[in-house]
C-alpha positions as CSV (number, residue, x, y, z in Angstrom):
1,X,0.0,0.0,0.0
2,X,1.4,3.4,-1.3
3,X,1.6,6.0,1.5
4,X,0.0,9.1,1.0
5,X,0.7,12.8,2.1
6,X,-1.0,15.3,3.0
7,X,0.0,18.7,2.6
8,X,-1.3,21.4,5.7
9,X,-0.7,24.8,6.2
10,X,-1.4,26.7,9.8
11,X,-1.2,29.5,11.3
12,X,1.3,30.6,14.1
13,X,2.3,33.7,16.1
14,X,6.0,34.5,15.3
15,X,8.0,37.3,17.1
16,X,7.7,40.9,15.9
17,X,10.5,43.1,16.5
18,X,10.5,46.7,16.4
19,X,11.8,50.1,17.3
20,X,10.3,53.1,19.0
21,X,11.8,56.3,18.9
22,X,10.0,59.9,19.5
23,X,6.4,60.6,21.1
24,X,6.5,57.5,23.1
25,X,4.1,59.4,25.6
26,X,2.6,62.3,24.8
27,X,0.7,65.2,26.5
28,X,-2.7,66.5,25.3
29,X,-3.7,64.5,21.6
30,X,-2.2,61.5,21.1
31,X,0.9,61.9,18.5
32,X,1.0,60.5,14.4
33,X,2.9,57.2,14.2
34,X,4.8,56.7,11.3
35,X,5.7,52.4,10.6
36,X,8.7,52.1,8.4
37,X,9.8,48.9,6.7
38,X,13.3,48.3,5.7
39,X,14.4,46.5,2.4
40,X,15.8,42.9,2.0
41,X,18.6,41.8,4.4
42,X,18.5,44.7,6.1
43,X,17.0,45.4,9.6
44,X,15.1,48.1,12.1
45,X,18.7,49.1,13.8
46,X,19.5,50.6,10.0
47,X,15.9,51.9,9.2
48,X,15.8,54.0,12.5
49,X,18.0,56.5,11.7
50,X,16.6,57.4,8.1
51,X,12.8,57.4,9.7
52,X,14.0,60.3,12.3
53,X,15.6,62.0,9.4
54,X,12.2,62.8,7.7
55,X,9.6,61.7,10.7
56,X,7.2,64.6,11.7
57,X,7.8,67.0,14.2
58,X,6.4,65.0,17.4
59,X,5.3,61.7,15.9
60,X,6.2,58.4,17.1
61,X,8.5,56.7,14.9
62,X,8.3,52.6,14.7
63,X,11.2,50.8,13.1
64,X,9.6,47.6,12.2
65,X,12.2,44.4,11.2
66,X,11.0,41.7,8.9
67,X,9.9,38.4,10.7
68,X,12.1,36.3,7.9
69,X,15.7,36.0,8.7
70,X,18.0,35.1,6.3
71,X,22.1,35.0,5.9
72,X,23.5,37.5,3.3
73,X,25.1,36.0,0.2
74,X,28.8,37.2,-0.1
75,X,29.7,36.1,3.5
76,X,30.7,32.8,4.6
77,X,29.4,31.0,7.5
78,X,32.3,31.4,10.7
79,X,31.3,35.1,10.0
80,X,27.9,35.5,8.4
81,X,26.1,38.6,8.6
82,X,22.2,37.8,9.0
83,X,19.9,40.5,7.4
84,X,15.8,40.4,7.5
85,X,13.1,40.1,5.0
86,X,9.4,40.1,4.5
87,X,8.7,36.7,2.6
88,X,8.4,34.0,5.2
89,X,6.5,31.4,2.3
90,X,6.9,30.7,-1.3
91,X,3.4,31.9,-1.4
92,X,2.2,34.9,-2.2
93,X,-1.5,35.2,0.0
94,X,0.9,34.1,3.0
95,X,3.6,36.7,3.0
96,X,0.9,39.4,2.5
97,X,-1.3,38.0,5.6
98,X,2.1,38.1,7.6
99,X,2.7,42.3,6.6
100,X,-0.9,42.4,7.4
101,X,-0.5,41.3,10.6
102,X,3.0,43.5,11.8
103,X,1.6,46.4,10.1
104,X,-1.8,45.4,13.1
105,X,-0.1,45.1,15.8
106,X,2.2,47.5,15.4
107,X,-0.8,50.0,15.1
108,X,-1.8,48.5,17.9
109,X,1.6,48.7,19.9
110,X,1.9,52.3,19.4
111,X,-1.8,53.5,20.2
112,X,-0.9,51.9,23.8
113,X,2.0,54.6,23.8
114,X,0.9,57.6,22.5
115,X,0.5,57.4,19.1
116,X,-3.3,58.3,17.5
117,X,-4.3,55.2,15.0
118,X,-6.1,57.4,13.1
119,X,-2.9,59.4,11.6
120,X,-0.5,56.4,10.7
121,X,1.9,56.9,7.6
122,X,4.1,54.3,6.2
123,X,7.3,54.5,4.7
124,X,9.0,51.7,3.3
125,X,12.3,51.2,0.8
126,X,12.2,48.5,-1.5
127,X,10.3,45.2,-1.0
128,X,7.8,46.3,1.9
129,X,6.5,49.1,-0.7
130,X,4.1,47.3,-2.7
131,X,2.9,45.3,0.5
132,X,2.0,49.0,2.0
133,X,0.5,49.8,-1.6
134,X,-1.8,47.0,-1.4
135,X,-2.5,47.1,2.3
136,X,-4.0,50.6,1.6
137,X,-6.5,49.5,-0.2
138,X,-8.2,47.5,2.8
139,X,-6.2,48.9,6.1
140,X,-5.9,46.8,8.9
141,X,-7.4,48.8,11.5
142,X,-10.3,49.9,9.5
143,X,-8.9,53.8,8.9
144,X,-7.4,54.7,5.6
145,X,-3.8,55.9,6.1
146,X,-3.0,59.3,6.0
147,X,0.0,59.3,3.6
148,X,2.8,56.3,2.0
149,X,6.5,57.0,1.0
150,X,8.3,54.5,-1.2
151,X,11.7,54.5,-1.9
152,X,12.9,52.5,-4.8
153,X,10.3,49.6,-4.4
154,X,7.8,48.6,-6.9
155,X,3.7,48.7,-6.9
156,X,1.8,45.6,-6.7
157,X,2.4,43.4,-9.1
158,X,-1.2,42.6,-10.4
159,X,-1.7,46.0,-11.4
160,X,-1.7,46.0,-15.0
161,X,-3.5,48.8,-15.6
162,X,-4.7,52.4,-14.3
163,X,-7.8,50.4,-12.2
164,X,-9.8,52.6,-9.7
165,X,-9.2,52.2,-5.8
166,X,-10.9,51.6,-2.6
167,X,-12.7,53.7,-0.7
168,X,-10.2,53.8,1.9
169,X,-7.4,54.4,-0.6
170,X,-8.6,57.2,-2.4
171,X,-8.1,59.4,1.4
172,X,-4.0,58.1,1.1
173,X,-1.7,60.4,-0.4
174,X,1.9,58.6,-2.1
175,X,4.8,60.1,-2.6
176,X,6.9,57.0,-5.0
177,X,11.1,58.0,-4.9
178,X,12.8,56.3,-7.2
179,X,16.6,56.3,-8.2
180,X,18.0,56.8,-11.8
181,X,20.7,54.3,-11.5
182,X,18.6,51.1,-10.1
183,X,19.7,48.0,-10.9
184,X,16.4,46.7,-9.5
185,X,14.0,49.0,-10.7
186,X,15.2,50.4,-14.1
187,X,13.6,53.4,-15.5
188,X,11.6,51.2,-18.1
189,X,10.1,49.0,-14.9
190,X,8.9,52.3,-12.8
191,X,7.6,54.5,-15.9
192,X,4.2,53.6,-15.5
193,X,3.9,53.7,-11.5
194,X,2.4,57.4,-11.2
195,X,-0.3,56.6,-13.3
196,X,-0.7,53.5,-11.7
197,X,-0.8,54.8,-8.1
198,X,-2.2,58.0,-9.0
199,X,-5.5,56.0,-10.2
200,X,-5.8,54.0,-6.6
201,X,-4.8,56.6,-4.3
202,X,-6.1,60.6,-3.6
203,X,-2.9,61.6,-4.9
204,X,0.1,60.7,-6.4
205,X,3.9,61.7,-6.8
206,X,6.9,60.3,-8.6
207,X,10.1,61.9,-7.8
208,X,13.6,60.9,-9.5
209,X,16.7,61.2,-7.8
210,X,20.1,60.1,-9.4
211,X,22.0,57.1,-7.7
212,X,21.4,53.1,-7.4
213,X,19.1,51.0,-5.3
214,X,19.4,52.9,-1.8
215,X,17.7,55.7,0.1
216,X,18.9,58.6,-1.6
217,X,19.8,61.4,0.6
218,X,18.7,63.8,-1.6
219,X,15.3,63.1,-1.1
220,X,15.0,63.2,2.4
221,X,13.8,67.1,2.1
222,X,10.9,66.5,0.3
223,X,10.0,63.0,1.9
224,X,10.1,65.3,5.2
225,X,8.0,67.4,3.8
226,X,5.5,64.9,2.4
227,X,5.3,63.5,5.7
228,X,4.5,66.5,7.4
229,X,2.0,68.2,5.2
230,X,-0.1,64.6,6.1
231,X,0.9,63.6,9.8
């Protein structure tokens, strides 16, 4: 008799790590939080400093790490340097229930310490950003997000064409930064992304910036700015 498998897949809680930097407690109104999401193989001690350097004046800042650990290629194993990411599953509907979920209780998290739930923006460089893009359409906590900034990710990739939003959606304002110089993200991949996000969401910019696949510090001005105008 041939044995037969079966193939299950459950559900359980893994460890979310994060940093909290700014209006941990608050006087008076409770503060804007703004979640950022760093890129492959990297991780919330790196993220940190770059979210202060454009945060809101008197938000609270969350450095969220990626639940996926993974060693870097380059480096051997006596010395490996670990990074983190945000696939934990070869499948698709799994890694996006598992940003769902961080991007939840981190919400969650910083409304028990100050933070208003109501006025949450999220920045993210490279992979996290069209997990955030998507997420907007249906937020977690049931409130649209005030504003999104990208940096030199990409937009979901089952948007094909200029498709209208959600309800929730159409109250986010983007701000997509990308880099000249991407090896990643060439000019000919991002050339349709304003158009794209600028059908889904209230409004839409795409800024250029010269350099490769990093956060370029030339754009931290306006990213501050962006934030601001929406916190």
């Amino acid at each position: 008799m041939d044995a037969k498998s079966v193939e299950a897949t459950l559900s359980v809680r893994i460890p979310l790590r994060l940093l909290a930097a700014g209006a941990a407690e608050t006087r008076g109104s409770a503060a804007p939080i703004l979640i950022g999401m760093h890129g492959y193989g990297q991780d919330a001690d790196s993220l940190l400093p770059v979210l202060l350097r454009v945060a809101p004046p008197g938000s609270l800042v969350l450095s969220l790490e990626g639940p996926e650990s993974a060693y870097l290629e380059g480096t051997d194993t006596s010395g490996a340097r670990r990074g983190f990411h945000w696939g934990v599953s070869t499948r698709h509907e799994d890694n996006r229930a598992v940003h769902r979920a961080c991007v939840a209780e981190a919400i969650s998290w910083a409304g028990a310490h100050g933070g208003d739930p109501e006025r949450v923006l999220l920045f993210g460089f490279s992979q996290p950003c069209s997990f955030n893009y998507r997420l907007a359409l249906a937020p977690p906590h049931g409130v649209p997000f005030r504003a999104i900034a990208g940096i030199c990710g990409g937009i979901p990739g089952e948007w094909k064409a200029n498709d209208p939003g959600t309800g929730a959606s159409r109250e986010t304002d983007v701000l997509h930064v990308s880099t000249r110089e991407d090896e990643i993200y060439s000019l000919d991949k991002i050339a349709h992304y304003r158009e794209r996000l600028a059908a889904r969401f209230r409004s839409a910019t795409h800024s250029l910036y010269d350099g490769g696949h990093r956060v370029p510090s030339a754009s931290a001005n306006e990213v501050k700015a962006f934030l601001a105008e929406h916190g």
